[in-house]
Residue frames as qw, qx, qy, qz and C-alpha x, y, z in Angstrom:
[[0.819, -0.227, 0.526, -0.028, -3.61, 30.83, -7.82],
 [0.000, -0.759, 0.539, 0.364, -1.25, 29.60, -9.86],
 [0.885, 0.113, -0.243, -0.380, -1.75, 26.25, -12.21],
 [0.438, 0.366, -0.807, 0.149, 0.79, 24.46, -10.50],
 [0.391, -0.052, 0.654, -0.646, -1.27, 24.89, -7.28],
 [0.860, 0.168, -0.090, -0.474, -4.25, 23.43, -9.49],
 [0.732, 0.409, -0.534, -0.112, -2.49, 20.68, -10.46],
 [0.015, -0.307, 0.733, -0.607, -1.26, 20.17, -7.06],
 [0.614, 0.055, 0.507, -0.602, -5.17, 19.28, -5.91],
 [0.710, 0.404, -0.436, -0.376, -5.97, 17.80, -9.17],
 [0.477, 0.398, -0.775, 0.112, -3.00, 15.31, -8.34],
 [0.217, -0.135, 0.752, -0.608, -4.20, 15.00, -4.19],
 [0.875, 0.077, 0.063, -0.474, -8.19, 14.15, -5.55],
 [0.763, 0.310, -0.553, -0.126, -6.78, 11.63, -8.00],
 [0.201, 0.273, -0.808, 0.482, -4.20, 9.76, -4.92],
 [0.365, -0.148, 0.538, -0.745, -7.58, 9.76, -2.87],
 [0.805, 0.235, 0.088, -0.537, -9.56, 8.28, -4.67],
 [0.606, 0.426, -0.668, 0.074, -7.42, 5.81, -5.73],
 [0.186, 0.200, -0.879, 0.391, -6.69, 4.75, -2.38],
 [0.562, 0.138, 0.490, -0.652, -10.52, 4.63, -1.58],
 [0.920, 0.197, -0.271, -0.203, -11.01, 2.32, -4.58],
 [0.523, 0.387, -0.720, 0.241, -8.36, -0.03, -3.62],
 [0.305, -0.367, 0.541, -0.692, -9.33, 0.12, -0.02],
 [0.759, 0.110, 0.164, -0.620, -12.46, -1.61, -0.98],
 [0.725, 0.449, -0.496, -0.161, -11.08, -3.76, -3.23],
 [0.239, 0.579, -0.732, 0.268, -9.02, -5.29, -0.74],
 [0.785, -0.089, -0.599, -0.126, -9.82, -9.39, 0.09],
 [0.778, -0.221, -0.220, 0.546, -6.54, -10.22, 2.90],
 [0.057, 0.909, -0.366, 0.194, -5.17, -6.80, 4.15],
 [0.533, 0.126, -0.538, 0.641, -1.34, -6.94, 4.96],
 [0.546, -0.621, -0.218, 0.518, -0.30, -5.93, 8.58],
 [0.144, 0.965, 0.018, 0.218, 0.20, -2.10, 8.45],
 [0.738, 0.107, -0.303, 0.593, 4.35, -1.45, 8.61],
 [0.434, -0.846, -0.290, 0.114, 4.26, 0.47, 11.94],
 [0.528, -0.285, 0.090, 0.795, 7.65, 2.14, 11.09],
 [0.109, 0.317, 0.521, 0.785, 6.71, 3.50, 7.97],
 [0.168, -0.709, -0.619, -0.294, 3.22, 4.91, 9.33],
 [0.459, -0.694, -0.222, 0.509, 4.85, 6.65, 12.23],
 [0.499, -0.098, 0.351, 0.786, 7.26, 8.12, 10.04],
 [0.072, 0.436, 0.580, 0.684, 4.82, 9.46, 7.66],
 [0.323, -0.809, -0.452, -0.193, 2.28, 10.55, 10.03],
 [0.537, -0.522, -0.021, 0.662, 5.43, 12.51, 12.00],
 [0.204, -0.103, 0.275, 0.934, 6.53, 14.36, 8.96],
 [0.031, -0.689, -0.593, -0.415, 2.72, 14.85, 7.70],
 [0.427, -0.808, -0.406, 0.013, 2.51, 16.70, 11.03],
 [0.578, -0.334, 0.144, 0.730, 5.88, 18.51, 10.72],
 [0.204, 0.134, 0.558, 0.793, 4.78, 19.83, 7.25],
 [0.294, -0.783, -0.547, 0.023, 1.16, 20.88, 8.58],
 [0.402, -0.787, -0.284, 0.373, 2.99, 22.48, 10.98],
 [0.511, -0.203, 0.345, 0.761, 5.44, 24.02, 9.29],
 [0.261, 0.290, 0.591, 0.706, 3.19, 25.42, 6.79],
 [0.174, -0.812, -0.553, -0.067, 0.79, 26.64, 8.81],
 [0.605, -0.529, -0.053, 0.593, 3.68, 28.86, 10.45],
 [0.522, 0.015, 0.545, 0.656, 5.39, 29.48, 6.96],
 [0.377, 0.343, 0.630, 0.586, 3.22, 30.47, 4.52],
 [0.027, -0.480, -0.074, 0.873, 1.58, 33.44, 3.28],
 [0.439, 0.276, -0.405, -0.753, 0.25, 33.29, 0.11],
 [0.843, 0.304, 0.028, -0.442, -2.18, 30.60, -1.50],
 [0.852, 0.247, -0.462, 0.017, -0.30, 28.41, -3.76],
 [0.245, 0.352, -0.850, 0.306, 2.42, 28.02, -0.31],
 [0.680, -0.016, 0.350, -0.644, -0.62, 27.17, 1.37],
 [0.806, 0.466, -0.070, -0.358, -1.67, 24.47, -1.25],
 [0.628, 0.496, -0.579, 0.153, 1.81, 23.17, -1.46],
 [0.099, -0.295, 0.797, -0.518, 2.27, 22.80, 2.15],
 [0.801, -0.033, 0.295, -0.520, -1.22, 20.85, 2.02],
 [0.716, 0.543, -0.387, -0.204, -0.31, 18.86, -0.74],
 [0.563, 0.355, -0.720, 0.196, 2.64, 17.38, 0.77],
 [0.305, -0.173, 0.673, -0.651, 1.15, 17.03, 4.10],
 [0.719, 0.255, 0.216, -0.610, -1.83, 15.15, 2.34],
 [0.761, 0.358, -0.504, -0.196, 0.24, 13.08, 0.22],
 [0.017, 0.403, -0.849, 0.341, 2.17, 12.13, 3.49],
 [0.456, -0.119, 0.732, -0.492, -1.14, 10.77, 4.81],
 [0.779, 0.468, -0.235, -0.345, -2.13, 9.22, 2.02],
 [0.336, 0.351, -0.839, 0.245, 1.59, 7.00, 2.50],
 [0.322, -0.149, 0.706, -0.613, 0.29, 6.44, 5.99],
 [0.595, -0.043, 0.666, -0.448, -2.86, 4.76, 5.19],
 [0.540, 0.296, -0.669, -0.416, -2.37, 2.97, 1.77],
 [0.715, -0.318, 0.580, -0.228, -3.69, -0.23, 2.48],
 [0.160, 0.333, -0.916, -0.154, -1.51, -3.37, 1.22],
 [0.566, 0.055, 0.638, -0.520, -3.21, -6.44, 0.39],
 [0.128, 0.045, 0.916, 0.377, -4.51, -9.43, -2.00],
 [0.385, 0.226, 0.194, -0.874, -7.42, -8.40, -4.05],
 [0.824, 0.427, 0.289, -0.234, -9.56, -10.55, -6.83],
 [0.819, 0.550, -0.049, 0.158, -7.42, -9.85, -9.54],
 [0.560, 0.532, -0.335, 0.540, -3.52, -8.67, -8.24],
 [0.693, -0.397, -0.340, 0.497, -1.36, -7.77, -5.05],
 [0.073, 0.913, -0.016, 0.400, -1.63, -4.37, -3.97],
 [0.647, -0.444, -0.298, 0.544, 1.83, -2.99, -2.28],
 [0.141, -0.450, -0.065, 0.879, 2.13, 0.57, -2.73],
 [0.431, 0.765, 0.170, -0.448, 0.70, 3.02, -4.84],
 [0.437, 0.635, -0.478, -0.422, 2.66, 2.66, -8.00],
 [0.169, 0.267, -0.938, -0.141, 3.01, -1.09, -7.61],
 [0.835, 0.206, 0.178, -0.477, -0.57, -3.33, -8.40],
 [0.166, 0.394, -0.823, -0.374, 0.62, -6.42, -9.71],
 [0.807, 0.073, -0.356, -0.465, -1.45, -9.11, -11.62],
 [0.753, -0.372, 0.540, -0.048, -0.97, -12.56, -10.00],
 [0.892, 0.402, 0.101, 0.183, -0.33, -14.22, -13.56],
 [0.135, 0.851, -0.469, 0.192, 3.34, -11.59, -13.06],
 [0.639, -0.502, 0.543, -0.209, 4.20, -13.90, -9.98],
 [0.606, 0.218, -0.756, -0.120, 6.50, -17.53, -10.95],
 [0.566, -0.451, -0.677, 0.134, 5.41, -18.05, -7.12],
 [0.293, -0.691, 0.063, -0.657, 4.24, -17.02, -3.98],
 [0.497, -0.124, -0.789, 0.340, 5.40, -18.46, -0.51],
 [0.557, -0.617, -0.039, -0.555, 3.56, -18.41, 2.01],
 [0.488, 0.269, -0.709, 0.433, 5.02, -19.12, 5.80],
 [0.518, -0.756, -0.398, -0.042, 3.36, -19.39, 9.21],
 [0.329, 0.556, -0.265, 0.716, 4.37, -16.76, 11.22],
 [0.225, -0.208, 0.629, -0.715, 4.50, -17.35, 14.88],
 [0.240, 0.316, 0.894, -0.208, 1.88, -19.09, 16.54],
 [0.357, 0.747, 0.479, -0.292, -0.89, -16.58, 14.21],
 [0.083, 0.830, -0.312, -0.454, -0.19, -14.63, 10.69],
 [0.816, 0.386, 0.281, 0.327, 1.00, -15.85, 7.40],
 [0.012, -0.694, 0.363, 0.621, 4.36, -13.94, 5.69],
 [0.762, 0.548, 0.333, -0.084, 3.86, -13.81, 2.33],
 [0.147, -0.586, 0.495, 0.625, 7.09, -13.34, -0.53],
 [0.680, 0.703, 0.037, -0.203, 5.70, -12.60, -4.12],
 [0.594, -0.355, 0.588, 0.419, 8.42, -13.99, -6.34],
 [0.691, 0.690, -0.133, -0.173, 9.36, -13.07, -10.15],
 [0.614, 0.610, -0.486, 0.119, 11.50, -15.46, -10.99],
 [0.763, -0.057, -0.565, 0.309, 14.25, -15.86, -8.60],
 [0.067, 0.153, -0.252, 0.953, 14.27, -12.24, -7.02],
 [0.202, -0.563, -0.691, 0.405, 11.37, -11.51, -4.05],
 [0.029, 0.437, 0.328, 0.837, 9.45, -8.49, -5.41],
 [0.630, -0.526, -0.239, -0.518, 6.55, -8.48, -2.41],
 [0.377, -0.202, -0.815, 0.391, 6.82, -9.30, 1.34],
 [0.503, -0.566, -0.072, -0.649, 3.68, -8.93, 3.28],
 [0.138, 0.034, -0.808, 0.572, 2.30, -10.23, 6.55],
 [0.502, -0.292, -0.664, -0.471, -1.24, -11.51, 7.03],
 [0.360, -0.419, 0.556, -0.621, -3.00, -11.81, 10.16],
 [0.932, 0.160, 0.037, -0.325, -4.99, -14.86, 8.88],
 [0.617, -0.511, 0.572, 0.173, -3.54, -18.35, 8.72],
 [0.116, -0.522, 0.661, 0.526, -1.32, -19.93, 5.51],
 [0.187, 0.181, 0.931, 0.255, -3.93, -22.38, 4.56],
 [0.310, 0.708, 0.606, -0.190, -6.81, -19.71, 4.09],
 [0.354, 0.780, -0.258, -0.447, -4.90, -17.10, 2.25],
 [0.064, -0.215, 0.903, 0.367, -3.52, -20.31, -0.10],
 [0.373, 0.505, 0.776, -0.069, -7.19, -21.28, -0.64],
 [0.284, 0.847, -0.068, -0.444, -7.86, -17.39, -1.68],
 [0.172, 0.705, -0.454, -0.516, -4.47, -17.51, -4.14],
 [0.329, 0.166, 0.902, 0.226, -5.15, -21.36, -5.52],
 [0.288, 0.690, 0.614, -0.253, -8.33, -19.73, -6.91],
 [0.110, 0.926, -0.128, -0.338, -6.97, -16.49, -8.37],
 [0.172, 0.685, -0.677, -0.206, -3.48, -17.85, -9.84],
 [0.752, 0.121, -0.648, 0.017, -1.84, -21.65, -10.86],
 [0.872, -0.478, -0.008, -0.108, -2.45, -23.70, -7.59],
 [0.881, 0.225, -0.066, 0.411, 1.24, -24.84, -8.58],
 [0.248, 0.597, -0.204, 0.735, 2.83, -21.05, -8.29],
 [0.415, -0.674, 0.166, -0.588, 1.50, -21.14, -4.36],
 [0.723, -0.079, -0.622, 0.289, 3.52, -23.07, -1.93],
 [0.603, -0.666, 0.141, -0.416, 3.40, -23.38, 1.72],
 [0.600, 0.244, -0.628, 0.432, 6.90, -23.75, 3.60],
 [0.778, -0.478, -0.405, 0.047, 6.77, -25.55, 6.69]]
């Protein structure tokens, strides 16, 4: 085996666990973005397959897990408002004190869309299943009552 394969698992623990702390961590989940999940969980199962077919040695073994495992990892990141910041993907955790506001919008007759704002440019858009005045109680608490507004 070959240390790139190591480094390959090394990198898949670390992504797991990561998304099993965060999981927990997580107050308000967003609505899961049913494109994106299909998508991922299609090619996860393309690359599976593909590898199972493919390979031959160990480390293509290991690499074809790898990127099948990182696919489902994508698939089930969960988005969401936690105690201290606004989880939307795996390389983006952001503190609420980052935010110069957050709107928050009923959506349909159930569901709150949320748009994280630095500045003047929309950095976050989620979708809540809960309504606009309980995830604005949560982010009054957590950030400046002022930075959290709620457009009719």
């Amino acid at each position: 085996m070959q240390w790139t394969s190591i480094l390959y698992i090394v990198v898949f623990i670390v992504a797991a666990v990561a998304v099993g702390l965060f999981r927990r961590q997580v107050v308000y989940a967003a609505r899961a973005r049913r494109g994106w999940r299909i998508f991922y969980l299609v090619a996860a199962g393309l690359i599976l397959a593909m590898t199972l077919v493919i390979s031959k040695t160990v480390d293509e073994y290991v690499s074809g897990f790898f990127i099948c495992g990182m696919f489902l990892i994508f698939a089930f990141w969960q988005r969401g408002l936690t105690t201290s910041a606004v989880i939307n993907g795996l390389g983006s955790v952001r503190a609420y004190r980052t935010f110069s506001a957050i709107r928050l919008q009923a959506d349909g007759t159930s569901g709150t869309r949320m748009q994280a704002m630095v500045g003047s440019v929309t950095v976050v858009k989620m979708r809540f299943k809960d309504d606009p005045k309980f995830v604005a109680k949560f982010l009054k608490r957590r950030m400046d009552p002022q930075r959290v507004i709620i457009v009719q």
